[in-house]
PADRENSE-405398 format. One record per residue: residue in three letters; y, z, x of N, C-alpha, C in turn. Coordinates in steps of 0.2 Angstrom, whole numbers, plus 5000, padded with zeros to 4 digits. Example, Ala and Ser with C-alpha at 12.3 -4.5 7.8 and 13.67 -1.06 7.14 Angstrom:
2
ALA497250395066497850395062498450395066/SER498950355064499550365068500050395064/
END
This chain:
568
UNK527153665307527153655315526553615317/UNK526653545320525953515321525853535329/UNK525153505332524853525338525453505343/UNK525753465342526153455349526953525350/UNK527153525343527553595344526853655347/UNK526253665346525853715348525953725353/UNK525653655358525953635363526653645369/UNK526953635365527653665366527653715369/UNK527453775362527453825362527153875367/UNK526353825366525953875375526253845382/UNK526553785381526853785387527453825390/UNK527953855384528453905385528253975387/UNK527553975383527354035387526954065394/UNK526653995395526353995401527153995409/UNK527653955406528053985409528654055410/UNK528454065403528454165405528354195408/UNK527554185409527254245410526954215419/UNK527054165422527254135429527954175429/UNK528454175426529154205429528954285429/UNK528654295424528554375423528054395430/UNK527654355433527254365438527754375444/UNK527954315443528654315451529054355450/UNK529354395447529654465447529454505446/UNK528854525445528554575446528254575455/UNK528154525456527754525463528554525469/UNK529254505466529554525470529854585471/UNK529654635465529854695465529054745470/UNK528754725468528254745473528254745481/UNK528554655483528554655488529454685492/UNK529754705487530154765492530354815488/UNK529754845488529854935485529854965489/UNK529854975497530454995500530854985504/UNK531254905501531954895505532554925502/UNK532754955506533254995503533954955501/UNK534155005493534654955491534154915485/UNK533654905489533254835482533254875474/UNK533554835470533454875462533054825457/UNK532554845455532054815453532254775448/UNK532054725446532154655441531654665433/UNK532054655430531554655425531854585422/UNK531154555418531254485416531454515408/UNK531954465404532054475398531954425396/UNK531554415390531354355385531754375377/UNK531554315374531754335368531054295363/UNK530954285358530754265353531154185349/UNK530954115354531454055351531254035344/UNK531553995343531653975336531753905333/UNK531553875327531853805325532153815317/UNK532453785316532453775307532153735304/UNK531753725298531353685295531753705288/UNK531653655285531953645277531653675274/UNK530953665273530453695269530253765270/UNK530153805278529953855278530553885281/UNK531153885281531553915284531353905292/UNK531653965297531553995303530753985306/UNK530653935312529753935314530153955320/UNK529353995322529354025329529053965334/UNK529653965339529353905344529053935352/UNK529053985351528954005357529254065360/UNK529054085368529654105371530354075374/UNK530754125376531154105379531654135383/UNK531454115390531654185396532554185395/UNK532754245393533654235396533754245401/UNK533354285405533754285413533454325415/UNK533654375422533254425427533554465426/UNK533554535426534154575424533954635432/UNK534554635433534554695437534554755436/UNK534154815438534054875433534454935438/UNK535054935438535554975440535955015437/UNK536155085440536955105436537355135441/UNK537955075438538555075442538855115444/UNK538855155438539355235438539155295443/UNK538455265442538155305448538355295455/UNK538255225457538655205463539155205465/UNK539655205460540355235461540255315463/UNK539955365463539855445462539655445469/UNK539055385471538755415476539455395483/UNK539655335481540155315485540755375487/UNK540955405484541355455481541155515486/UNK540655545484540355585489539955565496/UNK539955535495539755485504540355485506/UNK540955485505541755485509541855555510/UNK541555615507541855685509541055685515/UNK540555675513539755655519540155655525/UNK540255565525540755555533541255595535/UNK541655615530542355665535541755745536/UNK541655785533541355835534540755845541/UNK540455755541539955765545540055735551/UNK540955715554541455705558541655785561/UNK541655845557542055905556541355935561/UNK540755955555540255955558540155975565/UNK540055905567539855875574540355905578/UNK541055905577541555905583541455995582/UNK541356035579541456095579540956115584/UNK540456105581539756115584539956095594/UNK539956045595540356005602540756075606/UNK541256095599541756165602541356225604/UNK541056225600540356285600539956285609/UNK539756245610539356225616539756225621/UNK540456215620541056195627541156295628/UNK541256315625541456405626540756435627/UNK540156405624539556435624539556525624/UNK539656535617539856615616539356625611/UNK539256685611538856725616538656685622/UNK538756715626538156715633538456725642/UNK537956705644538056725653538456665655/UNK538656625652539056565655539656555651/UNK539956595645540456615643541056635647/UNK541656605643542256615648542356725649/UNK542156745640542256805642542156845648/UNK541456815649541056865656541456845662/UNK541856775664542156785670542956815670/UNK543156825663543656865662543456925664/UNK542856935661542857025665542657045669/UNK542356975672542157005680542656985684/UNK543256945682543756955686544357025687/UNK544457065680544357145678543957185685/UNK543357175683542857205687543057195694/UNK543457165697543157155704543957205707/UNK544357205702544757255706544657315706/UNK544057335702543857395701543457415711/UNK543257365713542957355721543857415726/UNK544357345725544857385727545057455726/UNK545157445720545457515717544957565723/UNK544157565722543757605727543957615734/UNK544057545737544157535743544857485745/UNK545357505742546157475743546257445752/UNK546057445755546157415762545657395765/UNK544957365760544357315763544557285761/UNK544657195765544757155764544057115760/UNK543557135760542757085759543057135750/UNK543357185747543557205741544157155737/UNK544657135743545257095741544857025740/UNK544557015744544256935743543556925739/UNK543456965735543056955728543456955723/UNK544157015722544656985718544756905718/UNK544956905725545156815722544656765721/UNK544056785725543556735721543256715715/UNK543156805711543256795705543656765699/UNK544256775704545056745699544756675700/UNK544556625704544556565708543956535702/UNK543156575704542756555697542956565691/UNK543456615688543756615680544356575680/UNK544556535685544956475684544656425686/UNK544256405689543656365685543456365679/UNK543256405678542856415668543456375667/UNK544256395663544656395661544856315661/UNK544656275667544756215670544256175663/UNK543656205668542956175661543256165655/UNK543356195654543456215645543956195643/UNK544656185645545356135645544856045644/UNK544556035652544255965653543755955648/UNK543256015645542855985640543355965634/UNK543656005633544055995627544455925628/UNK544755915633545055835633544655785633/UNK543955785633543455745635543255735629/UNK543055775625542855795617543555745613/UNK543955755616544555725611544755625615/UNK544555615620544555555622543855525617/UNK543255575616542755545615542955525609/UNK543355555603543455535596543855495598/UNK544255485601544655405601544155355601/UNK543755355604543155315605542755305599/UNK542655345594542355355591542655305583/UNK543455315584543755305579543655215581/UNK543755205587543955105589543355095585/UNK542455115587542055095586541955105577/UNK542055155575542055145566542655095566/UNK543255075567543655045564543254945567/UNK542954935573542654865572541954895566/UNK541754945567541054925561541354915554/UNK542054935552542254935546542554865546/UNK542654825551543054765551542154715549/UNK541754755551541154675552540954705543/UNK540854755541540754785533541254735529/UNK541654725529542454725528542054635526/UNK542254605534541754535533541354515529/UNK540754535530540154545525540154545518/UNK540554595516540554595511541054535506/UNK541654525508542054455508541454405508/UNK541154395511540554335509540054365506/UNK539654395504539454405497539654405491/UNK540254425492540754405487540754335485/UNK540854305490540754245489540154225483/UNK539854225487539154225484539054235477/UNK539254305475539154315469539554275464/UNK540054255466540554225462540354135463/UNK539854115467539754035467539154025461/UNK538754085460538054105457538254135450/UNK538754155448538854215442539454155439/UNK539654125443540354055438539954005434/UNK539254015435538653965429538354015426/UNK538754065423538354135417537654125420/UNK537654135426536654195430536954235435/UNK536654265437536454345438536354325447/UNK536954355450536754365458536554415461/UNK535754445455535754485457535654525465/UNK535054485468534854515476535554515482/UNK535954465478536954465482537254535478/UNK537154565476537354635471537154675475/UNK536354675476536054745480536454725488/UNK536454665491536654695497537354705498/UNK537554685491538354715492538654775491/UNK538254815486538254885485537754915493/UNK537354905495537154935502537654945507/UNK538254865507538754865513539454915508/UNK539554915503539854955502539855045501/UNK539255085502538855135503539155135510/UNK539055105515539355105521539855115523/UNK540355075520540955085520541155115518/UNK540955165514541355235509541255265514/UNK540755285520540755325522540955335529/UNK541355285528541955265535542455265533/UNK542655255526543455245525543455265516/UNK544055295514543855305506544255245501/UNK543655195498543655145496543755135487/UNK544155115485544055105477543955045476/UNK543355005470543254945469543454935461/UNK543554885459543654855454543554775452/UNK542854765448542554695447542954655443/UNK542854565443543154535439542654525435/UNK542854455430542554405428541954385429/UNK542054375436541454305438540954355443/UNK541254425442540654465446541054505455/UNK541354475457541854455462542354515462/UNK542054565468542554635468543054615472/UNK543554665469544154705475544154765478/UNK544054775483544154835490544754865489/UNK545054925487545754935490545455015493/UNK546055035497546055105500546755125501/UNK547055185498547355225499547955155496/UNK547755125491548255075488548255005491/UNK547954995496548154935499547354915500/UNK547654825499547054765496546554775505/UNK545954785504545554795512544954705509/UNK544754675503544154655500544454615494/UNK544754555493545054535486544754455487/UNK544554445480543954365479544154335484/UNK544454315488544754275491544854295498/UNK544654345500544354345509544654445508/UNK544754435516544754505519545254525523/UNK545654605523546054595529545754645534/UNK545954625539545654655547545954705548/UNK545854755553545954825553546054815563/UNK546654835563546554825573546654885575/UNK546554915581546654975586547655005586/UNK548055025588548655035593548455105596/UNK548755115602548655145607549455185609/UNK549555255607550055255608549755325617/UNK550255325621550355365625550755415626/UNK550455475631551155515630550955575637/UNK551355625640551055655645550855725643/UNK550455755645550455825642550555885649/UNK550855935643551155995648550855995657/UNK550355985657550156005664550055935668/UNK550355865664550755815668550055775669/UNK549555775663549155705665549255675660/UNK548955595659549055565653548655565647/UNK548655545642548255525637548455505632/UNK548155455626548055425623547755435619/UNK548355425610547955425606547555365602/UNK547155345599547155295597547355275588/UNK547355235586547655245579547355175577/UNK547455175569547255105566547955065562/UNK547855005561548454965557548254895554/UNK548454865550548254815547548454755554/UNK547954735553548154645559548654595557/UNK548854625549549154555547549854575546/UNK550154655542550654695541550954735547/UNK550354755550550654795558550654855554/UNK550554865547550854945545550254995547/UNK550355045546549955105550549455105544/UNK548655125545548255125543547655195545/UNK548055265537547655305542547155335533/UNK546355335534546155355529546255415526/UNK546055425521546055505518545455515517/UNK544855525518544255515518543855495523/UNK543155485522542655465528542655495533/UNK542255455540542155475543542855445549/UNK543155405548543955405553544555445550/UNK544155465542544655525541544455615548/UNK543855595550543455675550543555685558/UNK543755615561543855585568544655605569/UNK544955595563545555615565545855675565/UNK545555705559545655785559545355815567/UNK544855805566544655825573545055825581/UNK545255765582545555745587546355775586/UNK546555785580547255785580547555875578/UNK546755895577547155965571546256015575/UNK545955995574545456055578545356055583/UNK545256005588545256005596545756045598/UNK546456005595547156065598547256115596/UNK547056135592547156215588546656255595/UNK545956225597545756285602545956295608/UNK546156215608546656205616547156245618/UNK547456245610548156285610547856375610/UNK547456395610547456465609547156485618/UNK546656425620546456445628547156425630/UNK547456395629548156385632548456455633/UNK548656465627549056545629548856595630/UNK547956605631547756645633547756635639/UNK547856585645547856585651548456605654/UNK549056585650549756595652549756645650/UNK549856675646549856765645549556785649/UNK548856785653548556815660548956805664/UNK549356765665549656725671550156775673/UNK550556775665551256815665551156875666/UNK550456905662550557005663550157015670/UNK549556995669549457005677550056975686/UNK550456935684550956915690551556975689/UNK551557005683552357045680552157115684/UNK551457145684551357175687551057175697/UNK550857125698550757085704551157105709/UNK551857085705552557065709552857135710/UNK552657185707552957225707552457305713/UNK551957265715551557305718551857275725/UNK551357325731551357305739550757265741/UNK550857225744550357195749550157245754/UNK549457235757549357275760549757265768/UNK550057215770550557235776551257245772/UNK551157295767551957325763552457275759/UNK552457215757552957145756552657175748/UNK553057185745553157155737553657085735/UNK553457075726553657035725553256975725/UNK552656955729552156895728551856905721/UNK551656835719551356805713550656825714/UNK550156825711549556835709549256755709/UNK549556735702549356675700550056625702/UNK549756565701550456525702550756505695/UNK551256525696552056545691552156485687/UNK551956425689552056355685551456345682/UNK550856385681550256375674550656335669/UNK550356305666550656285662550056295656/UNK549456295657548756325652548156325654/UNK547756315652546956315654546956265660/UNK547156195657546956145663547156165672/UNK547856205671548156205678548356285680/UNK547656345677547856395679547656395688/UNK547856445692548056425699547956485701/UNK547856495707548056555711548956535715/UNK549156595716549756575721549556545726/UNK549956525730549856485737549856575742/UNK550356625741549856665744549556715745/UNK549156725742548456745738547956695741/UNK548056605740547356585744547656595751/UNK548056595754548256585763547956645763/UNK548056705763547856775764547856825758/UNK547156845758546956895752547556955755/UNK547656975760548157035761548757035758/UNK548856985754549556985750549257025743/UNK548757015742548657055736548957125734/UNK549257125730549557195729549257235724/UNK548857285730548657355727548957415727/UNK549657415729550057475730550357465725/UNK550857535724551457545720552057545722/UNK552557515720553257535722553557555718/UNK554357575718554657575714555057515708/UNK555257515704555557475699555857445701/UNK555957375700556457325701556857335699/UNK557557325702558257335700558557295704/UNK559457275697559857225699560357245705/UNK560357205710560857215717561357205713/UNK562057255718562757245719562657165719/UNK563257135717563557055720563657045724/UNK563257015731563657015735563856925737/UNK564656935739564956885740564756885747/UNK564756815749564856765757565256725758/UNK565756745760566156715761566256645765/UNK566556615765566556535770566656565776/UNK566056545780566056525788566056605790/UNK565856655788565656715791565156775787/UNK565056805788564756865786563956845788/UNK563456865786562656855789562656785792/UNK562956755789562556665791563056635800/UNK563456735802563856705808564256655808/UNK564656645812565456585813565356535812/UNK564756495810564856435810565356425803/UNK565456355804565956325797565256335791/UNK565556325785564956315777564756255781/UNK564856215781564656145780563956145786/UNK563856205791563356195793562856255792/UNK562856275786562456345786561556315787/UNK561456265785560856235783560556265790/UNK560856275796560556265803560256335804/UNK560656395799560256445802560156485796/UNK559756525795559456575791560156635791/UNK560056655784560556715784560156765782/UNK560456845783560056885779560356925773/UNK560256915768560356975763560257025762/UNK561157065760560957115761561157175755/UNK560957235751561057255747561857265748/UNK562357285744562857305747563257355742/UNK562857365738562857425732562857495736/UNK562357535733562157615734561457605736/UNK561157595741561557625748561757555750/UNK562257585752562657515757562457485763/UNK562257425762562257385770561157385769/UNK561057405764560357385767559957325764/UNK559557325769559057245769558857245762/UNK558957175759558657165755557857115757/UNK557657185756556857135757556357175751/UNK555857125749555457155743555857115736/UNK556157065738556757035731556257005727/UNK556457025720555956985715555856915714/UNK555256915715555356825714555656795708/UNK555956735708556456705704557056725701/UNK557356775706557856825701558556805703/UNK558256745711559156745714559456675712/UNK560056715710560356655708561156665712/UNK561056595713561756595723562356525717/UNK562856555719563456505712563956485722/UNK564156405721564556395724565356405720/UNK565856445720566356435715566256455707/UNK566056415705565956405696565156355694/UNK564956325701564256295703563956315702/UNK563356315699562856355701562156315703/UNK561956345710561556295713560756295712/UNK560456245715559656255713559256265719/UNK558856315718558356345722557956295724/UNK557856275732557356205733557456145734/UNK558256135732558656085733559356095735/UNK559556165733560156195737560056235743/UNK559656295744559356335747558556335746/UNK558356405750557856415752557856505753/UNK557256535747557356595748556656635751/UNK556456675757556056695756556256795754/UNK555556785749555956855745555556915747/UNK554956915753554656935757555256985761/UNK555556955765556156955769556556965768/UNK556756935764557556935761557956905765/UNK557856835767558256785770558256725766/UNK558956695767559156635762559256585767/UNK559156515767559356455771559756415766/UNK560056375770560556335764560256275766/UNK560156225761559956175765560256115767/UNK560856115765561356065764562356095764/UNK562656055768563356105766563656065762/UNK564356045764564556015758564856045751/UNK565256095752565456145746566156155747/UNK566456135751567356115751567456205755/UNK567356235758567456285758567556335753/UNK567156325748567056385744566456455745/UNK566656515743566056565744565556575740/UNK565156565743564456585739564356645738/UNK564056655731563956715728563456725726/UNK562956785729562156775725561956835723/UNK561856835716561456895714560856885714/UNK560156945715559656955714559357015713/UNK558757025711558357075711558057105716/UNK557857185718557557195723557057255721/UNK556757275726556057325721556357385728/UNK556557435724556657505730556257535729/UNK555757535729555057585730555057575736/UNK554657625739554257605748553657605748/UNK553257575752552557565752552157625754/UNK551657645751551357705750550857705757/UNK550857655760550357625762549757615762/UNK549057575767548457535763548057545759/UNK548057635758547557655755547957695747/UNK548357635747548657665739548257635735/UNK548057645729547657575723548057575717/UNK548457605717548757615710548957555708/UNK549257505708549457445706548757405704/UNK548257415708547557395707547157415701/UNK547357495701547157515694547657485689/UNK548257495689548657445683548357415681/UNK548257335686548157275686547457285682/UNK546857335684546157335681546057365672/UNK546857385672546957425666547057375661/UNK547557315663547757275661547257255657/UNK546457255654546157215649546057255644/UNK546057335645546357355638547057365635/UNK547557335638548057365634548157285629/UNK548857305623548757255619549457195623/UNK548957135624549657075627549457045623/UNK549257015618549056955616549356955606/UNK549256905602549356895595550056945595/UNK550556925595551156965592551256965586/UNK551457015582551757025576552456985574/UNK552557015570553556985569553757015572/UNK553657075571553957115576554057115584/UNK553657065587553657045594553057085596/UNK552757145592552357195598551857155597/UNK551457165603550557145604550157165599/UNK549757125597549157175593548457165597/UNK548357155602547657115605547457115610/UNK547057155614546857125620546457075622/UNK546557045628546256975629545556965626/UNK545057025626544457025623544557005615/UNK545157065613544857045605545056985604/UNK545756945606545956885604545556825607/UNK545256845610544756785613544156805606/UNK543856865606543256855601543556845593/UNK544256845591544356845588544456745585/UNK544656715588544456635590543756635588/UNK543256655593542656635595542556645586/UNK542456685584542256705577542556675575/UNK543256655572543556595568543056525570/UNK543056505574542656445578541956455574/UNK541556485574540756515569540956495563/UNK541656525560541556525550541956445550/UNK542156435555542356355552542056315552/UNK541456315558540956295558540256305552/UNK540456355551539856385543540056345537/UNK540956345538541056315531540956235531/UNK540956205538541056135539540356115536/UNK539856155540539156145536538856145530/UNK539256205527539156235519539356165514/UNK540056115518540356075513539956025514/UNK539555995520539555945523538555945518/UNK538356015518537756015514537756005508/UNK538356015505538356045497538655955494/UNK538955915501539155855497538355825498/UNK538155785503537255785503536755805501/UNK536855875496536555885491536555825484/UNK537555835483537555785478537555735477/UNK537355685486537355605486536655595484/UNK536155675488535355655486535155655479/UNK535655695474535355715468535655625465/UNK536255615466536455545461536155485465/UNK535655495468535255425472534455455470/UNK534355525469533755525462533855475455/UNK534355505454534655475445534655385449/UNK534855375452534755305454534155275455/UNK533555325458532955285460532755275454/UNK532855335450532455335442532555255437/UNK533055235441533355175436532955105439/UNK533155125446533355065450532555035456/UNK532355105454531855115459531255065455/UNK530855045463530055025460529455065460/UNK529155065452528555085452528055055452/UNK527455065458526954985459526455015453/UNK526255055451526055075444526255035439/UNK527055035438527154995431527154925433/UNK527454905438527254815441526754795441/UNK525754845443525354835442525154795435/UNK525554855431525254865424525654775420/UNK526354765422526554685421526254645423/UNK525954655431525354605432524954585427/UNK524554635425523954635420524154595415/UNK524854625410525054585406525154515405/UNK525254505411525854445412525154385412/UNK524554405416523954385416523754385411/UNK523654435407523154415400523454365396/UNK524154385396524654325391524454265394/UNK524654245403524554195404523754155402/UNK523254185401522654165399522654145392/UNK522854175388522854175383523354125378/UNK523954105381524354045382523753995384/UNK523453995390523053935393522753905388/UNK522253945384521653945380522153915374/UNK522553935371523153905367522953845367/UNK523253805374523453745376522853715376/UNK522353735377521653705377521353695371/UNK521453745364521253725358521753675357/UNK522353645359522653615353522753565357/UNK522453565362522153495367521453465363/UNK521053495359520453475359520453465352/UNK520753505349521053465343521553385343/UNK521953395347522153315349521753275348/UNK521053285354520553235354520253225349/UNK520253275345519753265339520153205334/UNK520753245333521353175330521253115334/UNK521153095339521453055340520553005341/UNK520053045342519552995340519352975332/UNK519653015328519652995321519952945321/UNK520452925324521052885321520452805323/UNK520052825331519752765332519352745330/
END
């Protein structure tokens, strides 16, 4: 080897150990950007062939930067980052349910159930104080409030995850973008066999991300350049990306307001796009399967109030003697639109704290065309005047007043008409109006209900005690058998307590997957991570090599000059 391969040779390594410095000082300078995985320089030991002495060392010779990562691991972490976002979607929504019922406490639905209990307990004492009557309905008035709250939070909580879902599906559409142009990148950089590395770290960061939006499989080519699929379908392939857009479908619910779900689908296919994973999996479970599960159970618990407290209502006296009035209003349909009747709010006197007798079915009594109660006029003008009904069974000829509400049913012929379009019944009184003629001269025939009890008068409570008894007997959770198992307490606290352990398990899973993202991002730092400790230490090295390279260059510079003044 003469002085100019020396030469060579201290020049190869002077630029070694400058590369060794700049990679070490770029790992320095982001040891803590996250994502960043530390570079190690690889060198090799170069080479020539000589005839005489075989194989001469010419130097070094950098093969490239290496990225010091593992993949397997980033798939794992990816993996459990999809169950992270769905669980930590479950989470949150549970927790939100938890605070809308606020149970335990003094602002819990149960306490204004009971103090609407409680307040007929006033009556029962004093059954003909009105300032008694008008606490019952106040109290009815703030536990359908609560009941309103609690329906409205629960609509609210599920409009918010439609929102929540639009906003994760545009962050997955910009993830989505990003990562297609990285893509890029690595495959413009990695098609001349080198290493894109720092396009790698930001690619695995945006995909880290999107695992925990939606559940993603990748698979690398050749040139370095992934593909995206989810639940079988291309989201990221070398060659660009496809878009994920909103549909909005609508519909009305029982108590006749509107809403809207939202849903995802590809831009380009129109076909439906729903993850199995992530966090627009944990949006949708929530909005579609545990919002309505609570809804559905305050639902029936309002209607079953509705039904057993009106069932017994209707069948007590007001305190100016009328049975038959409703409690609540008979069209409830669930939490959002439980009611008081219309007469309950007009005058607490309608409340029925007396007893009467059972309701029973009236004899049939036929009306003939153009005579009997409704007087000579022709059918065709009954609209004009009021008829009265009358029993005409055992005992014969008496007033039907006290009639059950909804129980009459009035047939023209083989017709049978509708209450509020055909007629008008008050069942207080027991008179019918027709509202229209027009039935060819046929007779009307109407069956109904009536209550034969007589009114005990004002200072009866017994209906009121019923009514206050009403919270312990069993109305709620039916077997197969049809019978009750529950009263409104236990099947309320028996929800409440469902709502706590699903909420314990949502946290139990949501912790135990975040354990295993933290544990596979330790085994990751340990590979990937920077330590300014061992960087210092390549400093040093990279230094004393480069010195000692220099000094190289310098002896065999001075040897030159020595040759080359000989030569003069």
């Amino acid at each position: 080897m003469g002085l100019f391969s020396i030469l060579s040779v201290g020049t190869r390594g002077l630029f070694a150990s400058t590369m060794g410095m700049d990679v070490a000082g770029q790992n320095i300078s982001n040891a803590d950007v996250e994502g960043y995985s530390r570079k190690r320089l690889t060198t090799t030991a170069d080479y020539r062939y000589d005839s005489t002495f075989g194989q001469m060392g010419f130097g070094v010779d950098v093969v490239n930067i290496q990225r010091m990562r593992d993949g397997m691991i980033d798939e794992q972490i990816r993996r459990q980052n999809q169950q992270v976002g769905m669980y930590t979607a479950h989470d949150d929504t549970l927790q939100k349910i938890e605070n809308v019922f606020s149970e335990p406490g003094a602002n819990g639905l149960q306490t204004y159930i009971d103090n609407f209990f409680d307040s007929w307990q006033n009556v029962i004492n004093n059954p003909a104080d009105l300032s008694a009557r008008t606490m019952v309905r106040t109290s009815a008035e703030i536990m359908n409030d609560v009941f309103h709250n609690v329906s409205g939070e629960l609509t609210a909580l599920k409009e918010s995850l439609n929102e929540n879902i639009a906003q994760s599906a545009k962050r997955a559409n910009e993830l989505l973008k990003e990562i297609a142009n990285v893509n890029t990148e690595v495959g413009a950089v990695e098609m001349g066999d080198q290493k894109a590395n720092d396009s790698r770290d930001r690619r695995d960061v945006l995909l880290k991300e999107l695992s925990g939006l939606i559940n993603v499989d990748t698979i690398e080519n050749d040139q370095g350049q992934i593909s995206v699929t989810s639940n079988g379908n291309m989201l990221v392939s070398p060659s660009g990306y496809r878009q994920i857009e909103t549909t909005t479908q609508s519909f009305t619910l029982p108590d006749g307001t509107q809403f809207s779900n939202i849903g995802l689908r590809f831009a380009d296919s129109k076909r439906a796009f729903v993850p199995t994973q992530g966090t627009i999996k944990g949006y949708y479970d929530s909005r579609d399967v545990i919002v309505p599960a609570y809804q559905a159970q305050i639902d029936t618990m309002a209607t079953t109030l509705v039904t057993k407290v009106n069932e017994l209502h209707q069948r007590g006296y007001s305190l100016n003697g009328y049975t038959g009035n409703a409690f609540f209003n008979s069209d409830t349909t669930g939490a959002s639109d439980i009611a008081l009747a219309p007469e309950i709010i007009n005058d607490v006197q309608n409340i029925a704290a007396a007893s009467g007798g059972a309701p029973i079915a009236a004899t049939q009594a036929a009306i003939p065309a153009g005579q009997a109660d409704f007087g000579t006029l022709p059918l065709p003008q009954l609209s004009k005047t009021l008829g009265r009904l009358w029993v005409v069974g055992d005992p014969a000829n008496q007033e039907a007043r006290n009639m059950v509400r909804g129980s009459v049913i009035v047939q023209a012929g083989a017709t049978t008409l509708i209450e509020g379009v055909d007629y008008h019944i008050d069942y207080v009184n027991g008179t019918m109006q027709m509202l229209h003629g027009g039935y060819n001269g046929q007779a009307l025939t109407v069956d109904f209900n009536y209550d034969t009890g007589q009114f005990a008068g004002p200072g009866d409570n017994s209906n009121a005690l019923t009514i206050a008894q009403l919270r312990h007997q069993l109305t709620m959770s039916p077997d197969p058998l049809g019978n009750e198992t529950n009263t409104f307490s236990q099947y309320y606290s028996a929800f409440i307590g469902q709502l706590g352990l699903q909420r314990n398990e949502a946290t139990a899973n949501l912790e135990t997957r975040q354990y295993l993202v933290t544990q596979y991002e330790s085994h990751q730092e340990a590979i990937a991570g920077v330590s300014l400790d061992e960087e210092m230490a390549d400093i040093i090295k990279y230094q004393h090599t480069y010195t000692a390279t220099a000094r190289l260059i310098s002896t065999a510079s001075q040897m030159l000059d020595v040759l080359m003044s000989m030569a003069l």
